[in-house]
N, C-alpha and C positions, 0 to 999 in steps of 0.2 A: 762728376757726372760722366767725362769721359772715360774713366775707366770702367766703368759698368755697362757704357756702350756694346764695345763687342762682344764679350760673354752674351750679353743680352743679344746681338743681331746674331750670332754661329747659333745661338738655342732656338730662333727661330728659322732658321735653315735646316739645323735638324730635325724639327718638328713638321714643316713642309715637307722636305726631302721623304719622311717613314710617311706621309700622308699619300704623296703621290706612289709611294709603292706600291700602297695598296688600293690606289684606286685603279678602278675596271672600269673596261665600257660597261654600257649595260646592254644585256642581254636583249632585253624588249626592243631600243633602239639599232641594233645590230640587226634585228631579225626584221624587223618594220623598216630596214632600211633593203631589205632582198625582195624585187620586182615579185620573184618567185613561192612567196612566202607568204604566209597570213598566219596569225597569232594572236592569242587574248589570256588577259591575267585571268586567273578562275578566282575564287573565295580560296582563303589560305587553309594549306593544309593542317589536322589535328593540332602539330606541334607551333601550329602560328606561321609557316612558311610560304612563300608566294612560289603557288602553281600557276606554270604556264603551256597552254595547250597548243600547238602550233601542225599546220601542213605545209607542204614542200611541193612544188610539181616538179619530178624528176622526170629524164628523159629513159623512155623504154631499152632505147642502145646507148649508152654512157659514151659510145664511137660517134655517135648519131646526133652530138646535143640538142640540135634545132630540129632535130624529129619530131614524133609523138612524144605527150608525155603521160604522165600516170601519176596522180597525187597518193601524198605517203604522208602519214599521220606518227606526232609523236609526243611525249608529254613530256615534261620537267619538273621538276620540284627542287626550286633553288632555296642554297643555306646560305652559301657563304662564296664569291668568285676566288678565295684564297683556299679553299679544302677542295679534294678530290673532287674525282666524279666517275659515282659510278654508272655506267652503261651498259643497259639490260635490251639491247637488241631482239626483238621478237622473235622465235623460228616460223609465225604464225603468222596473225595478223592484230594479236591485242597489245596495244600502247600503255593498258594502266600502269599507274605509280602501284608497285605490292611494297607491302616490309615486313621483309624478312630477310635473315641471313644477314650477310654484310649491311644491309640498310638500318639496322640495328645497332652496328659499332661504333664507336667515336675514334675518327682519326687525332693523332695529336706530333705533333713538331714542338720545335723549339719556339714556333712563331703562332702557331695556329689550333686550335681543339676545337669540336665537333662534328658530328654527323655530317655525310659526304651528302653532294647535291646527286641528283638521282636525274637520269639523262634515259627512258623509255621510246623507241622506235617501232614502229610493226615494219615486217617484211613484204618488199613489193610483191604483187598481183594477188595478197590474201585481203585488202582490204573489198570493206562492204561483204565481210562473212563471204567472202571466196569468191563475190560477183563480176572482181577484175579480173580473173581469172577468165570470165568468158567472152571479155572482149578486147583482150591486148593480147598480142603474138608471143605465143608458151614460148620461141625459141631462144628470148630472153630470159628467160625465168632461170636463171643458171648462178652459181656463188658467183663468178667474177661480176655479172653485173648487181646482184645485190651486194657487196665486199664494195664495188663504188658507192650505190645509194649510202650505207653507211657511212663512208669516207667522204663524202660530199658533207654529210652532218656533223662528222665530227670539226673539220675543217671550219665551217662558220660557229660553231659553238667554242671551237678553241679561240678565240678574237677574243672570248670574256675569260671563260674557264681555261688559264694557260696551265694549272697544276698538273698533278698526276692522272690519270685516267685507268680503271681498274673497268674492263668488259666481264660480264658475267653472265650465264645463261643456262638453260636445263634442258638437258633432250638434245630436241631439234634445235631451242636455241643457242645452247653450248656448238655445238653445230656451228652455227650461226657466226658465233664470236671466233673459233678458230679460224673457219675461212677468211674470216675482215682480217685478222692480225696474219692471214699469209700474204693474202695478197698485200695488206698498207699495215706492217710490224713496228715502224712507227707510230702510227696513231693510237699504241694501247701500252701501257706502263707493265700491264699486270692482267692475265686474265684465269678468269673460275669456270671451268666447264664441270658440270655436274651430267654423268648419267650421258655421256654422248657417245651414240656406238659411230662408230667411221666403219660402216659397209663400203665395200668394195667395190661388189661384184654383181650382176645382174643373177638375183637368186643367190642370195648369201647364202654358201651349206654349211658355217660356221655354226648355225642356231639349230643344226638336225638334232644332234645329241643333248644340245647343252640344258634344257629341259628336265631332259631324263633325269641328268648330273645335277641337276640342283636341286631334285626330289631323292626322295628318301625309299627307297623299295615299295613299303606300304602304303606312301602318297603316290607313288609314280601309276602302281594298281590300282588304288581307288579311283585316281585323276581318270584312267582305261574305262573303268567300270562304269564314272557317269558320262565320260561321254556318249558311251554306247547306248548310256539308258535314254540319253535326249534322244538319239536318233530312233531308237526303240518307238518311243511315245512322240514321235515327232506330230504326229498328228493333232493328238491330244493338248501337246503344247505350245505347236503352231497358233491353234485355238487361244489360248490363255494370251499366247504375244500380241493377236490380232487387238483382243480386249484392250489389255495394256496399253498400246498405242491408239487406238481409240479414246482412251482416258484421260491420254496425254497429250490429245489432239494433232498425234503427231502421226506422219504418210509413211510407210517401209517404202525403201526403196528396190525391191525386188519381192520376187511372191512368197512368202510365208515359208514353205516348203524348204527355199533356195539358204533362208535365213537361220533355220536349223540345221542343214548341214556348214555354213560359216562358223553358226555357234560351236558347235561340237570342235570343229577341226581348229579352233582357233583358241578356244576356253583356257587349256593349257597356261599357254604365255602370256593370256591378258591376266588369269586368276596371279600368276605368280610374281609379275609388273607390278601391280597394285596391291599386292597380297596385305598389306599394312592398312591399306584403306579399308579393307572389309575386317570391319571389327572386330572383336571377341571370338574366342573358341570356339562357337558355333556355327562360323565362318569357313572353320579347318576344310580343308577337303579330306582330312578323316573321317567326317561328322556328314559327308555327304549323302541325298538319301539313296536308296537301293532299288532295285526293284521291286517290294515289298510296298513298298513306300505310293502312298497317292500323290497322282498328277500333281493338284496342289502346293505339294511339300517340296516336289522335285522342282516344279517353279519358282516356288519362294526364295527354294535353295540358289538356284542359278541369278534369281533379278536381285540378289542381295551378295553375290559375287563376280556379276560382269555387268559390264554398260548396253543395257537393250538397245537402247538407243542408239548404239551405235552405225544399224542399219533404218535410219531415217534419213531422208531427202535432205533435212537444213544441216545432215552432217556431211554427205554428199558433195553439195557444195560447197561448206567449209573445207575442207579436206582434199578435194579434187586436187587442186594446185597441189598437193606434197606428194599426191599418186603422182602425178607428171614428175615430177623429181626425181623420186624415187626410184620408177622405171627409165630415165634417162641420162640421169648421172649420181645420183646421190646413191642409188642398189638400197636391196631392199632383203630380208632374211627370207627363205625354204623353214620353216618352223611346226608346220604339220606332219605327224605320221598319219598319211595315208593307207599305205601299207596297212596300219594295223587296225583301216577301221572300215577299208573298201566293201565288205560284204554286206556294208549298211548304206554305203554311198549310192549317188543315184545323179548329181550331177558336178562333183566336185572331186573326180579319182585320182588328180593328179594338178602340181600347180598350175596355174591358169597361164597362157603364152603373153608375153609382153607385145602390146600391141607399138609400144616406141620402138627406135636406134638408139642403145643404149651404148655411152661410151663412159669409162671409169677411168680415162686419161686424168682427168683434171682432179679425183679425190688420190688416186696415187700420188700425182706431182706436190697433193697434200700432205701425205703421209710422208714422202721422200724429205718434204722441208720440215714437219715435224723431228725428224731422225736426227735432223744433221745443223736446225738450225729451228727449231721450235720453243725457244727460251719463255722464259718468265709465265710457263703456263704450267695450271694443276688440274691436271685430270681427277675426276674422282668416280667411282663405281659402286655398287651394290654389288657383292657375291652372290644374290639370290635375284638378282632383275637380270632377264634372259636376253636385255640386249647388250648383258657385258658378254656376250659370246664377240662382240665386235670392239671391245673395248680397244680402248688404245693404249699401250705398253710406252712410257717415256724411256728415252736412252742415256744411256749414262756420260755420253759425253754432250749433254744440253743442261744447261740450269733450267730443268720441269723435275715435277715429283707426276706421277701415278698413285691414287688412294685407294685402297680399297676395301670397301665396310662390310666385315664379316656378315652375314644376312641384310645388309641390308636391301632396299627393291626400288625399283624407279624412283619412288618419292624421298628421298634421304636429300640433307639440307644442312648447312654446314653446323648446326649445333647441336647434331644429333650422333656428330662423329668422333668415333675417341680420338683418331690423330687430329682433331681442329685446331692445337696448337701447333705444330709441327705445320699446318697452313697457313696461320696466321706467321709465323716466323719467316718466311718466306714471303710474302704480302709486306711485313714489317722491311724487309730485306730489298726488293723491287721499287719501294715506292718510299722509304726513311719517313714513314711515319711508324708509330708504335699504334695498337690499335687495342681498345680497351671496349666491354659492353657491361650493363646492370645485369648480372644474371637473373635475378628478381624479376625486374620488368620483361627480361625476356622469356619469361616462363609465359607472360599474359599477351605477348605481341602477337600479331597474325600471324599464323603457320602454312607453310610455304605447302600450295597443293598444284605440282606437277602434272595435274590431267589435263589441263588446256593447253597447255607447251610439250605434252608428250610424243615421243614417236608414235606415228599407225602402223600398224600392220599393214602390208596390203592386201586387200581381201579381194578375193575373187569372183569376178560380177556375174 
């Protein structure tokens, strides 16, 4: 009996010992234990997994803690406290869990496989569809103090989730995730920025030509031709817009008039951003109609290649906050030729003056730590989305790559791009997992739509 003692008592020390490795706090009680915090388990997601929805009241000045604060909403979908976590920081103000892209992979180690937990945040002063925005002080509303609201999250979520941490984001969110990793480049293992222009400047002139250059002569001309016809028929189609929104129950936010010359001067960049969204051939703006052509068809043609919507009031709101941005530190593109459409213009002959003090210290001192000290990030672009006139070029002395997908336009996603493996080896590289997906299943997963997390334009009120 004594000798099968100790064998027997080390076997149970090793089996304790690998038990508490892998025990975590839990998440729930970590979060239910922050004064600050409220959280509730939801119904488990598709694959069986327990979501959980939680707010935060952060402080408006992160200098200020006992200030005002401002509640910040965010969701989770936990697998496992031993695999990644990916965190998909809003540019906006929407928290859903999506899957797609990496949410679709399986991490794998020597210790651990499966699908990473998914860690979703909205960006201060967008929550309530834009209505923080009207009553907390804009002079907040800046990366350094959203770069804390983040880092204050990640910070009590690392207590469970001590793994790897992989930031991910599209647009404005990519956006989003470079600023958090400049200011706290700690708290991120590994990040994916898709489709993130880094403007500079108040009036970016980097986007005059870039347009032109991504059209084809015979698109670049016909792109000329309707927009002169909207303004031609602006009357006629003012008319048809009013319907529409009517229909739609929804208010313009400026007179009808004002909204066809936006349309025209702005049709360009929006048509060739989303160019993938508008369907089939008949979409082309080769196939656009002519002057020949009735009101009707010239309508169809345009509510079936841009967002009418987009000068309505509940967008207004939504949106307001990223106008603030954009004119104060984030810049924003020059993207209209005026020029070549003023003998039809009547209230928009030239860009509109920025009614902020805009300073572009803080996206340089971006770009400058991008240069020289911007590691473990992969930028990726579309050659045909007109906000990679602002793209961001990686340096060769930083572990980042720069991607760039021949035609591709705003909406590209990472399994739609030939180099993905050349991404994912890099990812494999940052974080020692090897990372595998069903290409099957991912043919039927949700498909990753870019229009709620995109840049705006800024348009001219």
């Amino acid at each position: 009996m004594r000798k099968t003692l100790l064998p027997f008592v080390t076997l149970c020390l090793f089996i304790t010992s690998c038990q508490k490795d892998d025990v975590q706090p839990s998440i729930m009680g970590i979060l239910e234990n922050q004064d600050d915090i409220s959280a509730h388990e939801k119904a488990n997601s598709n694959d069986g997994y327990k979501i959980i929805s939680f707010s935060i009241k952060q402080p408006v000045d992160h200098n200020n803690p006992d200030g005002e604060k401002f509640i910040q909403t965010g969701t989770l979908l936990h697998r496992d406290y031993n695999l990644p976590v990916l965190f998909m920081p809003s540019g906006y103000g929407n928290s859903q869990i999506r899957n797609y892209d990496l949410t679709q992979y399986s991490f794998e180690n020597s210790k651990r496989q499966g699908k990473p937990n998914i860690l979703a945040v909205d960006h201060r002063y967008y929550g309530n569809e834009g209505k923080d925005y009207q009553t907390l002080d804009p002079q907040f509303l800046n990366i350094e103090q959203a770069a804390k609201d983040l880092h204050r999250i990640v910070e009590i979520f690392k207590e469970a989730y001590k793994n790897k941490w992989i930031s991910m984001g599209y647009s404005k969110g990519g956006r989003t995730c470079i600023y958090h990793k400049y200011f706290f480049p700690d708290d991120i293992d590994a990040t994916l920025s898709f489709v993130a222009p880094i403007t500079m400047t108040n009036k970016d002139t980097r986007f005059e030509s870039f347009v032109q250059q991504i059209s084809t002569p015979e698109e670049y001309d016909k792109m000329l031709a309707f927009q002169r016809l909207l303004l031609e028929k602006r009357e006629a189609i003012g008319e048809l817009i009013e319907k529409w929104y009517a229909f739609y129950e929804l208010t313009l936010d400026r007179d009808v008039d004002r909204v066809i010359e936006g349309i025209a001067l702005g049709y360009p960049f929006s048509y060739w951003q989303y160019r993938s969204y508008w369907h089939g051939g008949e979409t082309s703006i080769l196939n656009a109609p002519t002057a020949d052509s009735d009101v009707t068809e010239i309508f169809d043609f345009l509510s079936r290649t841009y967002f009418l919507d987009n000068y309505s009031t509940i967008n207004d709101t939504k949106y307001e906050p990223y106008y603030y941005q954009a004119r104060t530190q984030l810049g924003y593109p020059i993207y209209a030729e005026y020029d070549k459409l003023s003998d039809l213009l009547i209230y928009y002959k030239s860009p509109s003056d920025n009614p902020y003090t805009f300073n572009g210290q803080a996206i340089q001192d971006v770009i400058n730590w991008l240069d020289n000290e911007g590691n473990n990030i992969i930028h990726i672009y579309g050659s045909k989305d007109p906000w990679t006139a602002a793209m961001y070029q990686s340096k060769s002395g930083t572990d980042a790559i720069t991607i760039m997908e021949n035609g591709g336009d705003h909406r590209i996603d990472l399994n739609s791009l030939v180099d993905r493996k050349v991404i994912l080896n890099k990812l494999e590289k940052w974080t020692g997992y090897t990372l595998t997906v069903d290409e099957f299943r991912l043919k039927g997963a949700e498909t990753k739509s870019s229009i709620s997390e995109s840049e705006r334009a800024v348009i001219s009120r």
